[in-house]
C-alpha positions in Angstrom: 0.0 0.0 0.0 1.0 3.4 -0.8 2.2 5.8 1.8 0.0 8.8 3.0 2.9 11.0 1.3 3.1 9.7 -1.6 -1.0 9.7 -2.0 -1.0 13.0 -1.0 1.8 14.3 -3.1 -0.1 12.3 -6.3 -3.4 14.1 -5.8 -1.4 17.4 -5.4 -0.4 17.1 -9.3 -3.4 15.6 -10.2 -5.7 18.8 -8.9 -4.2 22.3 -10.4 -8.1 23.5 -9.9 -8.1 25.6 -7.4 -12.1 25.9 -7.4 -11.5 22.6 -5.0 -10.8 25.2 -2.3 -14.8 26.4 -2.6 -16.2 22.9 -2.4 -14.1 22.1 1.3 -11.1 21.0 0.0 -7.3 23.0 0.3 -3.7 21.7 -1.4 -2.7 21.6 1.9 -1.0 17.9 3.4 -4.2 17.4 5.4 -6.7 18.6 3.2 -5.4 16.4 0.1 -5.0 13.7 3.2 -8.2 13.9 3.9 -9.5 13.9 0.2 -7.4 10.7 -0.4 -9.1 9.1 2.9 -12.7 10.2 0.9 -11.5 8.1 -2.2 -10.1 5.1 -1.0 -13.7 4.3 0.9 -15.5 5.4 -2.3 -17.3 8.6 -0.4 -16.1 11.3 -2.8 -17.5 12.3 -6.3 -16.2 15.3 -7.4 -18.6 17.7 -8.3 -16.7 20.7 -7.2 -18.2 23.3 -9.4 -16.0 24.8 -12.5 -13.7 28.0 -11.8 -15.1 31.0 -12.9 -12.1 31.4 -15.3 -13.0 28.2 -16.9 -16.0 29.0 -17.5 -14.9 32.1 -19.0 -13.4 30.3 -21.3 -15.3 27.8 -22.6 -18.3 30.2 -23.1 -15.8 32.3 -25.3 -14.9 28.9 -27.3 -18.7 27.8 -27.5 -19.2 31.5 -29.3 -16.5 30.9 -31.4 -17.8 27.7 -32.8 -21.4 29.2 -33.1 -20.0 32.3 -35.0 -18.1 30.0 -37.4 -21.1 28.0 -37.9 -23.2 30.9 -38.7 -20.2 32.0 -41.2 -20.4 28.8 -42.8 -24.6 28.9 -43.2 -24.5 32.5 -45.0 -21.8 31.6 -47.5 -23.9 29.0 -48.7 -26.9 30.6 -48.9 -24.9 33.3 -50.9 -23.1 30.9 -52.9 -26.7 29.2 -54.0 -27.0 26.1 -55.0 -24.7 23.6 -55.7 -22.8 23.6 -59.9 -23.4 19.8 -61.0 -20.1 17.8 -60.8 -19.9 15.3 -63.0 -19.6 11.8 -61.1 -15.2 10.5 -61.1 -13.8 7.6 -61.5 -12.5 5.4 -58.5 -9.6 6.9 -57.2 -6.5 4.6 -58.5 -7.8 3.4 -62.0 -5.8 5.7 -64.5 -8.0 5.1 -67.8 -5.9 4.4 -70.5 -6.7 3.8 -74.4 -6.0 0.3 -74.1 -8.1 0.2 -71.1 -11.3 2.1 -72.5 -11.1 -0.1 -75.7 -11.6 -3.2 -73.0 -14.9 -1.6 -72.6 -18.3 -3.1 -73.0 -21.4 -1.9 -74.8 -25.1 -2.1 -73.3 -28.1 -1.5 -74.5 -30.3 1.2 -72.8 -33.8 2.1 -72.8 -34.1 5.1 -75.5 -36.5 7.2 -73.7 -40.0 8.7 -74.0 -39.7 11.5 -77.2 -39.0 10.4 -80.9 -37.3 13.4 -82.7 -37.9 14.2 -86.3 -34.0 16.6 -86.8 -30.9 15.8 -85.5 -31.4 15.4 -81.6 -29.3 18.2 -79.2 -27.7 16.9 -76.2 -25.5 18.6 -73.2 -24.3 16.7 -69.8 -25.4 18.5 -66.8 -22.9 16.6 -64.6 -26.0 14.5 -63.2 -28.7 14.0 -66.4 -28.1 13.9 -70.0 -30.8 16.4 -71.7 -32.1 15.4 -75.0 -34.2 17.6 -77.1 -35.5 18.0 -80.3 -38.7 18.5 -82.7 -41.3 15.6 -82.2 -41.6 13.2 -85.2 -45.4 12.7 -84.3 -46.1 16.5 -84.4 -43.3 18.6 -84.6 -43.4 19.9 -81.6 -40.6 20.4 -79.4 -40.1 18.1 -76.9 -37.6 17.3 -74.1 -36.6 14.5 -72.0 -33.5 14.1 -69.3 -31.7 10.3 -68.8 -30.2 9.8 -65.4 -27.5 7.2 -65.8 -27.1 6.3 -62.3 -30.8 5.2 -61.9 -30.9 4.3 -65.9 -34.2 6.4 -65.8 -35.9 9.2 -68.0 -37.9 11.8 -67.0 -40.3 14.1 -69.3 -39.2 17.8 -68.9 -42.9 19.8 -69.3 -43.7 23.2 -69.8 -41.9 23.8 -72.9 -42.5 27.5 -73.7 -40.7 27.2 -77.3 -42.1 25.7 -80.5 -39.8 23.5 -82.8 -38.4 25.4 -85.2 -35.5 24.1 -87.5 -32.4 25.1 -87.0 -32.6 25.7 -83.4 -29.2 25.2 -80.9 -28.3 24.9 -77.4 -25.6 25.8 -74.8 -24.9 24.6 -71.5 -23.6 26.8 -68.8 -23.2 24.8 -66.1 -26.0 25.7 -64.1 -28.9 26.4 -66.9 -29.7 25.1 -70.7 -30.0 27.9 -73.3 -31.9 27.3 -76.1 -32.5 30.1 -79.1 -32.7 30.3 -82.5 -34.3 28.3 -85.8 -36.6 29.0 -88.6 -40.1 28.2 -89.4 -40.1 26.9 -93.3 -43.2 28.6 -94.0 -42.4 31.8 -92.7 -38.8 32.1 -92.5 -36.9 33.7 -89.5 -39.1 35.3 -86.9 -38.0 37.2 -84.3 -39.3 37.5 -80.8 -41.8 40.1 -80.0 -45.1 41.5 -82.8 -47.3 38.6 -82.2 -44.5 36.3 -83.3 -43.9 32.9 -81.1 -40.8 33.6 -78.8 -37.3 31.7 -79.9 -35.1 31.7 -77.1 -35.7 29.9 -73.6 -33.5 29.1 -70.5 -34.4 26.0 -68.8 -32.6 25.0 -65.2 -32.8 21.5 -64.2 -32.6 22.6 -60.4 -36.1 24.3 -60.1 -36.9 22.0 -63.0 -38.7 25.3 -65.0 -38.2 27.4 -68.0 -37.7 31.2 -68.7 -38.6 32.9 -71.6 -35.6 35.1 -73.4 -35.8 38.9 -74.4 -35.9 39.7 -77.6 -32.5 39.9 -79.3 -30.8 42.6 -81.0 -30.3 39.9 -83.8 -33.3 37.9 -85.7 -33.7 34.5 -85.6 -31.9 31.9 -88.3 -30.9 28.6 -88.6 -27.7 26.8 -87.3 -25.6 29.8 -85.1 -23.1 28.4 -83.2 -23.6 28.8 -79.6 -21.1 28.9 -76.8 -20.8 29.8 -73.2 -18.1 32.3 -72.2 -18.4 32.3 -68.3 -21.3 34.9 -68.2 -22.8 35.3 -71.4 -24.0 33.1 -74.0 -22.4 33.8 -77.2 -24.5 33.5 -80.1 -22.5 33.7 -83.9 -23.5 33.3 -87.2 -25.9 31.0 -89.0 -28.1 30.7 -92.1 -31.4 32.8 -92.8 -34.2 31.0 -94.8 -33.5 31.0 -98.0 -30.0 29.5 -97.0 -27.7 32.5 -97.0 -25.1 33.1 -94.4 -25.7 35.7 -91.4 -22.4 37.3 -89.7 -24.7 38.5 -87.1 -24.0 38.0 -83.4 -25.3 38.7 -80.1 -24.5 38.0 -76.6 -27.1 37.2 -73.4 -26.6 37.4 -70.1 -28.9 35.4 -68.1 -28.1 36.9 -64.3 -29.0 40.1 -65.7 -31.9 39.2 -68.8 -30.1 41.4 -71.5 -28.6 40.9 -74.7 -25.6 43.4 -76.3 -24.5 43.3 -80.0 -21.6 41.9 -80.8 -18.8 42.7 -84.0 -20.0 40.6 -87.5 -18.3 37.2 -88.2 -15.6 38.0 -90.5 -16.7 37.3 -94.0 -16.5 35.4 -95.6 -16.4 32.4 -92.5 -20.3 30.3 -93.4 -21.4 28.0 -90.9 -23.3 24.9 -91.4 -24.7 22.5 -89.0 -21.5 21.0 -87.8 -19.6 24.2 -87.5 -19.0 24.8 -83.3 -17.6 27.2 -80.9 -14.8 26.6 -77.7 -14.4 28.7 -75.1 -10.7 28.2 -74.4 -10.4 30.8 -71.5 -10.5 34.0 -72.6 -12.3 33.7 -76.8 -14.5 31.5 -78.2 -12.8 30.0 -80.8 -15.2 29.1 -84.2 -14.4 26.7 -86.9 -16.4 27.4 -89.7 -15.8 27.1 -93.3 -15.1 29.5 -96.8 -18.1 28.7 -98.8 -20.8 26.1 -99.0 -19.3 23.3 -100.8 -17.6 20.2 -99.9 -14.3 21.4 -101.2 -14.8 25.0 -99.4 -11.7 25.9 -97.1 -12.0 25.2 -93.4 -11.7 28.2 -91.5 -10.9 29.4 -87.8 -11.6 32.7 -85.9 -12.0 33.7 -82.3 -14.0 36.6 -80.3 -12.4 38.3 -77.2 -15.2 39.7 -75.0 -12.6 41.8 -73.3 -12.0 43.6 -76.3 -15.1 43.1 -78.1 -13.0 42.2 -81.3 -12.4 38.9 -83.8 -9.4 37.4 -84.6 -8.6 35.8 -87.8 -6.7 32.7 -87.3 -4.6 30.2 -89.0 -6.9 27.7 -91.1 -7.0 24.1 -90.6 -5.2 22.1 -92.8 -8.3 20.7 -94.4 -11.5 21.6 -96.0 -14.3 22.6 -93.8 -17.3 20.9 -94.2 -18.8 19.1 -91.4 -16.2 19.6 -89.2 -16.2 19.9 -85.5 -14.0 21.6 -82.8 -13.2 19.9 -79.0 -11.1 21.3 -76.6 -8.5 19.0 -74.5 -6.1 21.1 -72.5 -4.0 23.7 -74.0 -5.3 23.0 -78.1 -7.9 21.8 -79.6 -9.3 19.1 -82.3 -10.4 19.6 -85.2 -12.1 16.5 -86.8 -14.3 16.3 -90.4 -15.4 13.5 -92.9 -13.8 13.9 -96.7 -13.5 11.5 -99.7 -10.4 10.4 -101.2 -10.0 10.1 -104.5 -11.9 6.7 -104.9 -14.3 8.0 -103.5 -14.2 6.2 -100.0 -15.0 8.7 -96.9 -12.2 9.4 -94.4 -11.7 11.0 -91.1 -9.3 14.0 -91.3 -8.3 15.2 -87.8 -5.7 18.1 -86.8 -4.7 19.8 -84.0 -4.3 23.5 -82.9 -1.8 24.5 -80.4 -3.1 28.1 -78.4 0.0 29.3 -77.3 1.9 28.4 -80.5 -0.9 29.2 -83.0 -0.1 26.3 -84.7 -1.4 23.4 -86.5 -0.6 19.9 -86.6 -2.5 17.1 -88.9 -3.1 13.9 -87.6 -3.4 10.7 -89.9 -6.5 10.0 -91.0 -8.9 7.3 -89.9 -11.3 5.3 -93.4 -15.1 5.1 -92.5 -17.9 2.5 -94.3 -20.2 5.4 -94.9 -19.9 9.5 -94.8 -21.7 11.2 -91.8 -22.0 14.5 -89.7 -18.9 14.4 -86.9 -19.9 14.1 -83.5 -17.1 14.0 -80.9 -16.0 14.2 -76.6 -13.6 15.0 -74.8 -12.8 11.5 -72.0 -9.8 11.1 -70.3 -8.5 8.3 -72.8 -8.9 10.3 -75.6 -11.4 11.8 -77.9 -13.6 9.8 -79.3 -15.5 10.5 -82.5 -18.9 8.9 -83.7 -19.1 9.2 -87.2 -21.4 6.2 -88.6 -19.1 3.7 -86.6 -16.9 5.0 -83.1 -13.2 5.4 -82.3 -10.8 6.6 -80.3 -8.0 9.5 -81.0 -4.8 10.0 -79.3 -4.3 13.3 -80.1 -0.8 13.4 -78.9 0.5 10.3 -81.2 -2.3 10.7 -83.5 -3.6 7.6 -83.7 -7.3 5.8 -84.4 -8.2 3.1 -82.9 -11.9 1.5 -83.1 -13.9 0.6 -80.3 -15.4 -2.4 -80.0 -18.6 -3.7 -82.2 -22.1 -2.8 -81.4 -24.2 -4.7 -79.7 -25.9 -7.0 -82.3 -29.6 -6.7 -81.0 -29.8 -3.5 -83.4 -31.8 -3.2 -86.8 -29.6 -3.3 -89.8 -30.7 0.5 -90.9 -29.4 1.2 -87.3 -26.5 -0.1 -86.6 -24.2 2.7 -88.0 -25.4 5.4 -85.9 -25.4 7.8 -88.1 -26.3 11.1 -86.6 -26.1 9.6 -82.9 -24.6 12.2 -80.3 -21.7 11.6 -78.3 -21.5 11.9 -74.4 -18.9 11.7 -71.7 -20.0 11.5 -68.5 -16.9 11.0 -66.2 -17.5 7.3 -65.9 -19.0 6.0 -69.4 -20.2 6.5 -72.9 -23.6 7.5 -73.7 -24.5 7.3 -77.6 -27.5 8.1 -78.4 -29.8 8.6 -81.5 -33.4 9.9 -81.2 -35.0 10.1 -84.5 -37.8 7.1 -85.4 -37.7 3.7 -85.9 -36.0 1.5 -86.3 -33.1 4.3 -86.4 -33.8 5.7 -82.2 -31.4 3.5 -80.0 -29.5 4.6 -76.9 -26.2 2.8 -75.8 -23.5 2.9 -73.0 -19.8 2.3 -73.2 -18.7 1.4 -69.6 -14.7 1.4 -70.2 
């Protein structure tokens, strides 16, 4: 058994309190003697009440933590809601090409609308929105795919009717939608009685806003791009199938459009011409003329200075060409023929520091077909009537793996199927009628 000393000398270092003194006991030998006596015949529960000091200072670190919290709840209500992130792959599984060709293809349920164009589609980080004119009636109608629960839902309360011609832009928080003509009337602007042609729809609150009229009438095929807070809208076709160098940018935060400097003639756009925001411009590949042989042709826009810039052309001719973005360049991809006649992919790239292109070899197709491409970690890949893969950097094609074989024979091209990358897998997807409407999903 211990000594009284040395119990007494134990509590002594034990007890720096001196709030003890208030509940009867003292540091002295035969108060701490007689507080060891208490405990070793199990009469003594401290409850000697806290030092006013102490409580001091928790009350001040309690009032911290509250005030922080309160921080915390006001930057997020500032902030608003949450952007869509688009879901990652498992942390330690670097996707290669050889690993995204191991892939395997699934059939997937192509949803509830049957488009009679070319069907639009963006990635929202969560849904896939699909929209286009109705086959049935020609009405526009829209329809979001959740991959995660491998469900659609039917987006109501479209205020816009389907005109042709019509193109989209995502922001990241809201879908724009704007433009088209009506072949009976040609291009009608909002405002006078005339159906509006511009609409903002965000999947969050699920509901649509109506756009201001624009200092710009409506045509057919503009390219659209979002520049961090306006929508950029450039170019496009009037009815009877001219070009218009028009453009016009909207600002949805604050409902107003501006005028914007003509596209440089003579740049024409047709419906696979696009536009990249690479920072600071939006970057357009178009083309010189409207045939197949017509030069390709790239400009850019700087809002900062509200001017174009002429850049170098692409290596190629421009038809049906289209324009991704994969770090510091971008891709240019479009369909040609060689001399015999058999339709090629012809791909470049365009350094944005250097100015500079660099062409790529080219990859033969069974059938010519609008280009419709996406950016994955592996690579772009490129639909164009059959799917592959380009390593920009080494500039080489390789094919993905065959369809699934459950598909029609019309169908199982995909001709005029978009491409989407949704940070885990492959969506292709083709609205139109049948037999031609199927929906897949590459899972690399």
């Amino acid at each position: 058994m211990k000594s009284r000393n040395s119990v007494v000398e134990a509590l002594r270092r034990a007890d720096p309190c001196p709030a003890r003194k208030s509940a009867g006991w003292s540091r002295s030998p035969d108060g701490l003697a007689a507080r060891a006596r208490a405990v070793a015949t199990g009469g003594l529960v401290d409850a000697a009440p806290l030092a006013p000091s102490r409580r001091r200072r928790l009350a001040a670190g309690l009032a911290v933590v509250l005030t922080v919290s309160a921080i915390v709840a006001l930057f997020a209500v500032l902030r608003g809601p949450e952007r869509p992130v688009a879901p990652r792959r498992p942390e330690g599984k670097r996707l290669t090409g050889k690993s995204f060709l191991a892939g395997t293809w699934r059939t997937l349920d192509p949803g509830p609308i049957k488009t009679e164009f070319a069907q639009h589609t963006v990635w929202t980080g969560r849904e896939m929105i699909v929209w286009g004119s109705q086959a049935s009636d020609s009405r526009l109608a829209v329809a979001a795919f959740n991959p995660r629960t491998n469900t659609w839902r039917h987006v109501a309360g479209v205020p816009l009717a389907a005109h042709d011609g019509a193109v989209t832009a995502w922001s990241g928080r809201e879908l724009f939608v704007w433009g088209g003509i009506d072949g009976s009337v040609g291009a009608r602007p909002v405002g006078g009685g005339s159906p509006p042609v511009g609409a903002v729809y965000r999947p969050a609150t699920d509901s649509w806003e109506i756009v201001p009229r624009a200092p710009i009438e409506s045509r057919s095929i503009p390219v659209i791009t979002w520049a961090g807070r306006e929508f950029l809208v450039i170019g496009g076709r009037h009815a009877d199938g001219g070009p218009d160098y028009e453009a016009a940018a909207y600002d949805p935060v604050a409902r107003r459009w501006r005028r914007l400097p003509d596209l440089p003639a003579p740049v024409d756009l047709d419906r696979s011409s696009t536009a990249v925001w690479d920072g600071t411009a939006a970057v357009v590949l178009g083309q010189v003329g409207i045939s197949q042989t017509s030069g390709a042709a790239l400009v850019a826009y700087h809002p900062s200075s509200d001017t174009w810039e002429v850049l170098p052309s692409p290596p190629f001719a421009g038809s049906d060409a289209n324009l991704v973005r994969t770090g510091n360049q971008l891709v240019a991809v479009h369909w040609a023929d060689n001399p015999l006649g058999y339709p090629f992919l012809e791909a470049a790239t365009f350094d944005l520091a250097s100015r500079a292109w660099t062409r790529l070899a080219p990859f033969a197709l069974r059938s010519k077909c609008p280009v419709f491409s996406t950016v994955t970690p592996a690579g772009v890949v490129v639909n164009c009537a059959q799917t592959a893969l380009l390593d920009a950097a080494s500039g080489s094609w390789r094919t993905l793996p065959p369809y699934p074989q459950d598909h029609s024979p019309e169908a199982r091209d995909f001709v005029l199927a978009s491409v989407v990358w949704t940070g885990r897998e492959l969506l292709l997807f083709r609205g139109d009628i049948d037999p031609w409407r199927q929906f897949l999903r590459f899972t690399p």
